[in-house]
N, C-alpha and C positions, 0 to 999 in steps of 0.2 A: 556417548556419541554427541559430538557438535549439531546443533541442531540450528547453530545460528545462522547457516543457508538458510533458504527461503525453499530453493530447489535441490531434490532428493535424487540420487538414485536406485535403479532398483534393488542393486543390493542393499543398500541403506535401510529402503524398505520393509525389503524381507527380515531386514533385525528386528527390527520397529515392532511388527505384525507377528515374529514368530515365524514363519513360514521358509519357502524354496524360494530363492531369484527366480524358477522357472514360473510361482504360481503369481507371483508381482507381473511377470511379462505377460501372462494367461490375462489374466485380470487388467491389465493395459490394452492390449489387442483387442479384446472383447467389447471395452467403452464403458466397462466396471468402473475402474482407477483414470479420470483422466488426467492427457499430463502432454509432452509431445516428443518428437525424437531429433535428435542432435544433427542440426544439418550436413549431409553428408556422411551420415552414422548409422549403424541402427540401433544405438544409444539412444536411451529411453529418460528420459528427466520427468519428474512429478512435483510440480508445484506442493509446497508443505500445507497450504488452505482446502487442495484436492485431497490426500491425504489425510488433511482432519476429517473432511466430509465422508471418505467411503468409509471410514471409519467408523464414524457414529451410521453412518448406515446403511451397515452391515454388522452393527455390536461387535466390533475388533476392541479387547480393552484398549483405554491409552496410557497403558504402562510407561509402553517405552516412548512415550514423547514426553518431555519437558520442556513445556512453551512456556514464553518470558508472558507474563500477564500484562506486560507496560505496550499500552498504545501505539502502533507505531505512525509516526509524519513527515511526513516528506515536504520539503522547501524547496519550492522553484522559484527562482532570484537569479538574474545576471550580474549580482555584487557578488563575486567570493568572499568579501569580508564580513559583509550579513551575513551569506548563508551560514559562515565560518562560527560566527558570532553565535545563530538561533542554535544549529545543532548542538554546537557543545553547551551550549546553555540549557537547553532539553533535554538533555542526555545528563548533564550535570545532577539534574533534578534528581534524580534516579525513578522517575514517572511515567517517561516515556521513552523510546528510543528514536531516534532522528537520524533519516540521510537528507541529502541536497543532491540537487538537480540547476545547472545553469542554463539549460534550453529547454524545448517543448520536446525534443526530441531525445535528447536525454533523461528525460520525465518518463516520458514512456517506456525507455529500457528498465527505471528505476523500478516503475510502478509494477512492470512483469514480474519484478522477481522478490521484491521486496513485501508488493500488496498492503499500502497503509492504508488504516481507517481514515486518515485525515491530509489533504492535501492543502498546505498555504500555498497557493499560486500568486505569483506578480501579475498582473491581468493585462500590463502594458508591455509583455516580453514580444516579441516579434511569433504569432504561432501558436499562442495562450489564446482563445476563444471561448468564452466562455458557455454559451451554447454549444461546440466540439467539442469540447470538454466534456462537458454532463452526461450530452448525447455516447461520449464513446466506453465514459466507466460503465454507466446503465446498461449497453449493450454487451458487456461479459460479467457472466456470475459470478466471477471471482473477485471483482469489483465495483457492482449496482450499489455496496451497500456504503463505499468510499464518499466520504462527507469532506467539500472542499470550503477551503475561506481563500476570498480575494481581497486582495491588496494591492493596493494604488498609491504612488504621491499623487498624484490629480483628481482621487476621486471624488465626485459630486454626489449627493444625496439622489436626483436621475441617477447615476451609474451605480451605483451603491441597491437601488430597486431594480434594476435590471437584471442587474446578477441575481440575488435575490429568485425574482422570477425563473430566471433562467435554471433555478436547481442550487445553486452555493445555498449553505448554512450558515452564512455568516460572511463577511467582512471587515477589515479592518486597516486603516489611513497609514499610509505611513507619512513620517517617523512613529514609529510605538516602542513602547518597552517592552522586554520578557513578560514581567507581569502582568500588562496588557494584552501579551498574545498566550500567556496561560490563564487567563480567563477565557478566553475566547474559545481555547483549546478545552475546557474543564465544559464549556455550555454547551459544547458541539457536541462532545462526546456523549455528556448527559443524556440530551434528545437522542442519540443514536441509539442507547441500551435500550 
Protein backbone atom coordinates (compact mmCIF):
# COMPACT_ATOMS: atom_id res chain seq x y z
CA UNK A 1 0.00 0.00 0.00
CA UNK A 2 1.30 3.62 -0.79
CA UNK A 3 1.60 5.16 2.12
CA UNK A 4 3.27 8.20 0.76
CA UNK A 5 -0.19 10.24 1.20
CA UNK A 6 -0.24 11.78 4.38
CA UNK A 7 -4.14 11.45 4.18
CA UNK A 8 -5.97 7.90 4.39
CA UNK A 9 -9.10 6.62 3.60
CA UNK A 10 -11.22 4.46 5.24
CA UNK A 11 -10.86 1.69 3.42
CA UNK A 12 -7.23 2.16 3.36
CA UNK A 13 -7.60 2.08 6.96
CA UNK A 14 -9.44 -0.96 7.34
CA UNK A 15 -6.32 -2.74 5.53
CA UNK A 16 -3.87 -1.20 7.75
CA UNK A 17 -5.73 -2.23 11.08
CA UNK A 18 -7.10 -5.61 9.76
CA UNK A 19 -10.58 -4.83 10.17
CA UNK A 20 -14.31 -3.72 8.34
CA UNK A 21 -14.48 -0.08 6.40
CA UNK A 22 -17.77 -0.21 8.50
CA UNK A 23 -15.66 -0.36 11.97
CA UNK A 24 -13.01 2.57 10.59
CA UNK A 25 -16.49 4.73 10.05
CA UNK A 26 -17.64 3.37 13.73
CA UNK A 27 -14.51 4.47 15.10
CA UNK A 28 -14.53 7.96 13.02
CA UNK A 29 -18.14 8.95 14.22
CA UNK A 30 -17.60 8.16 17.60
CA UNK A 31 -14.26 10.63 17.97
CA UNK A 32 -12.07 7.41 18.35
CA UNK A 33 -10.03 7.81 15.00
CA UNK A 34 -9.90 11.49 14.34
CA UNK A 35 -9.84 12.73 10.89
CA UNK A 36 -12.66 14.83 8.76
CA UNK A 37 -15.16 14.40 5.82
CA UNK A 38 -14.76 15.58 2.32
CA UNK A 39 -16.66 18.69 1.69
CA UNK A 40 -19.79 17.97 0.23
CA UNK A 41 -19.30 14.03 0.83
CA UNK A 42 -19.58 11.80 3.38
CA UNK A 43 -16.22 10.70 2.51
CA UNK A 44 -14.23 10.41 5.58
CA UNK A 45 -10.24 11.12 5.17
CA UNK A 46 -7.83 10.42 8.24
CA UNK A 47 -4.80 12.22 8.65
CA UNK A 48 -1.71 9.27 8.75
CA UNK A 49 -0.37 11.25 12.23
CA UNK A 50 -4.20 10.36 13.63
CA UNK A 51 -3.89 7.04 12.68
CA UNK A 52 -0.47 6.58 14.07
CA UNK A 53 -1.94 7.91 17.32
CA UNK A 54 -5.27 5.56 17.69
CA UNK A 55 -3.01 3.11 17.03
CA UNK A 56 -0.52 3.09 19.71
CA UNK A 57 -3.52 3.88 21.61
CA UNK A 58 -5.44 1.37 21.42
CA UNK A 59 -2.40 -1.39 20.87
CA UNK A 60 -3.50 -1.76 16.96
CA UNK A 61 0.07 -3.56 15.71
CA UNK A 62 1.72 -1.43 13.13
CA UNK A 63 2.20 -3.93 10.81
CA UNK A 64 0.69 -2.59 8.17
CA UNK A 65 2.22 0.85 8.15
CA UNK A 66 5.65 1.49 6.61
CA UNK A 67 6.61 5.04 7.47
CA UNK A 68 9.72 6.68 5.93
CA UNK A 69 11.73 7.47 9.17
CA UNK A 70 13.25 10.71 7.13
CA UNK A 71 12.25 14.08 8.79
CA UNK A 72 9.95 15.74 6.96
CA UNK A 73 10.38 20.07 5.88
CA UNK A 74 8.54 22.13 4.42
CA UNK A 75 10.01 25.64 2.56
CA UNK A 76 8.14 28.52 2.42
CA UNK A 77 9.97 31.02 0.00
CA UNK A 78 8.51 33.24 -2.82
CA UNK A 79 11.67 32.28 -5.01
CA UNK A 80 10.69 29.04 -7.01
CA UNK A 81 14.28 28.64 -7.71
CA UNK A 82 15.38 28.31 -3.95
CA UNK A 83 12.71 26.58 -3.08
CA UNK A 84 13.47 24.41 -6.22
CA UNK A 85 17.06 24.41 -5.25
CA UNK A 86 16.45 23.48 -1.03
CA UNK A 87 14.01 20.51 -1.69
CA UNK A 88 15.78 18.59 -4.10
CA UNK A 89 18.84 19.33 -2.22
CA UNK A 90 17.02 17.77 0.84
CA UNK A 91 15.62 15.05 -0.65
CA UNK A 92 18.92 14.40 -2.48
CA UNK A 93 20.26 13.77 0.98
CA UNK A 94 18.31 10.89 1.29
CA UNK A 95 17.69 12.31 5.18
CA UNK A 96 14.83 13.94 4.84
CA UNK A 97 11.88 14.48 2.60
CA UNK A 98 10.94 18.09 1.45
CA UNK A 99 7.93 20.11 -0.02
CA UNK A 100 7.74 23.80 -0.85
CA UNK A 101 5.31 26.25 -0.19
CA UNK A 102 5.35 29.92 -2.17
CA UNK A 103 2.75 31.70 0.20
CA UNK A 104 1.33 31.70 3.72
CA UNK A 105 -1.56 30.30 2.38
CA UNK A 106 -0.26 27.55 0.65
CA UNK A 107 1.83 26.73 3.70
CA UNK A 108 -1.03 26.00 5.33
CA UNK A 109 -2.78 23.58 2.78
CA UNK A 110 0.89 22.02 2.77
CA UNK A 111 1.11 21.83 6.37
CA UNK A 112 -2.59 19.90 6.64
CA UNK A 113 -1.66 17.15 4.80
CA UNK A 114 1.87 16.73 4.75
CA UNK A 115 2.43 17.66 8.81
CA UNK A 116 6.31 18.35 8.91
CA UNK A 117 8.36 18.43 11.96
CA UNK A 118 10.23 21.41 10.61
CA UNK A 119 9.17 24.53 8.97
CA UNK A 120 11.88 27.06 7.08
CA UNK A 121 9.78 29.98 6.73
CA UNK A 122 10.95 33.39 4.76
CA UNK A 123 9.74 35.77 7.73
CA UNK A 124 9.54 38.74 5.17
CA UNK A 125 6.72 36.78 2.73
CA UNK A 126 3.50 39.00 2.92
CA UNK A 127 1.23 36.81 5.68
CA UNK A 128 4.40 34.98 7.45
CA UNK A 129 4.00 36.36 11.15
CA UNK A 130 5.79 34.92 13.29
CA UNK A 131 3.80 35.23 16.40
CA UNK A 132 0.48 33.55 13.95
CA UNK A 133 2.68 31.28 13.22
CA UNK A 134 3.63 29.58 16.48
CA UNK A 135 0.38 30.59 17.90
CA UNK A 136 -1.60 28.57 15.22
CA UNK A 137 0.65 25.09 15.04
CA UNK A 138 0.51 25.14 19.01
CA UNK A 139 -3.17 25.41 18.65
CA UNK A 140 -3.69 21.83 16.77
CA UNK A 141 -2.14 18.51 18.17
CA UNK A 142 -1.25 17.34 15.15
CA UNK A 143 1.18 20.07 14.94
CA UNK A 144 2.29 21.87 18.59
CA UNK A 145 5.26 19.69 18.13
CA UNK A 146 6.26 21.48 14.53
CA UNK A 147 9.72 23.25 15.10
CA UNK A 148 10.02 26.32 12.66
CA UNK A 149 13.38 28.32 11.57
CA UNK A 150 13.31 31.80 10.00
CA UNK A 151 14.86 33.30 7.53
CA UNK A 152 15.56 36.64 6.44
CA UNK A 153 17.93 38.82 3.93
CA UNK A 154 17.53 41.68 6.37
CA UNK A 155 17.59 40.02 9.45
CA UNK A 156 19.05 41.83 12.60
CA UNK A 157 20.36 40.29 15.55
CA UNK A 158 16.77 42.44 17.41
CA UNK A 159 14.80 40.20 14.76
CA UNK A 160 16.76 37.14 15.01
CA UNK A 161 15.72 37.45 19.29
CA UNK A 162 12.36 38.18 18.37
CA UNK A 163 11.53 35.24 16.65
CA UNK A 164 13.43 33.33 18.88
CA UNK A 165 11.04 34.61 21.58
CA UNK A 166 8.22 34.34 19.72
CA UNK A 167 8.63 30.13 19.57
CA UNK A 168 11.12 29.50 16.14
CA UNK A 169 14.04 27.14 17.03
CA UNK A 170 16.20 28.59 15.28
CA UNK A 171 17.06 30.99 12.43
CA UNK A 172 19.06 31.54 9.80
CA UNK A 173 20.54 34.84 7.22
CA UNK A 174 20.12 34.47 3.92
CA UNK A 175 22.19 33.82 1.48
CA UNK A 176 23.15 30.21 3.13
CA UNK A 177 24.28 27.14 1.94
CA UNK A 178 22.61 23.53 2.07
CA UNK A 179 25.28 22.82 4.51
CA UNK A 180 24.37 25.60 6.48
CA UNK A 181 20.74 24.78 6.46
CA UNK A 182 21.52 21.10 7.28
CA UNK A 183 23.03 22.05 10.26
CA UNK A 184 20.44 24.01 11.43
CA UNK A 185 18.11 21.29 10.28
CA UNK A 186 20.42 18.35 12.31
CA UNK A 187 20.24 20.96 15.82
CA UNK A 188 16.60 21.55 15.46
CA UNK A 189 15.79 18.22 15.15
CA UNK A 190 18.24 17.17 17.91
CA UNK A 191 16.33 19.30 20.55
CA UNK A 192 13.09 18.04 19.24
CA UNK A 193 13.80 14.04 20.13
Amino acid sequence: MDLSKEVLTTGQVAKICCVAPRTVSKWFDSGQLRGYRIPGSKDRRIPLAQLVRFMKAYGIPMDGLELSSNPRVLIVDEEPELTELITRSLNETGRFEARAAASAFEAGTVVADFQPQVIVADVDIAGISGRLLTRCLAAHPETQDTQIVGTSASMTEPDRQALLQEGFADTIAKPFSIRQLLGVLDNVLAVAV
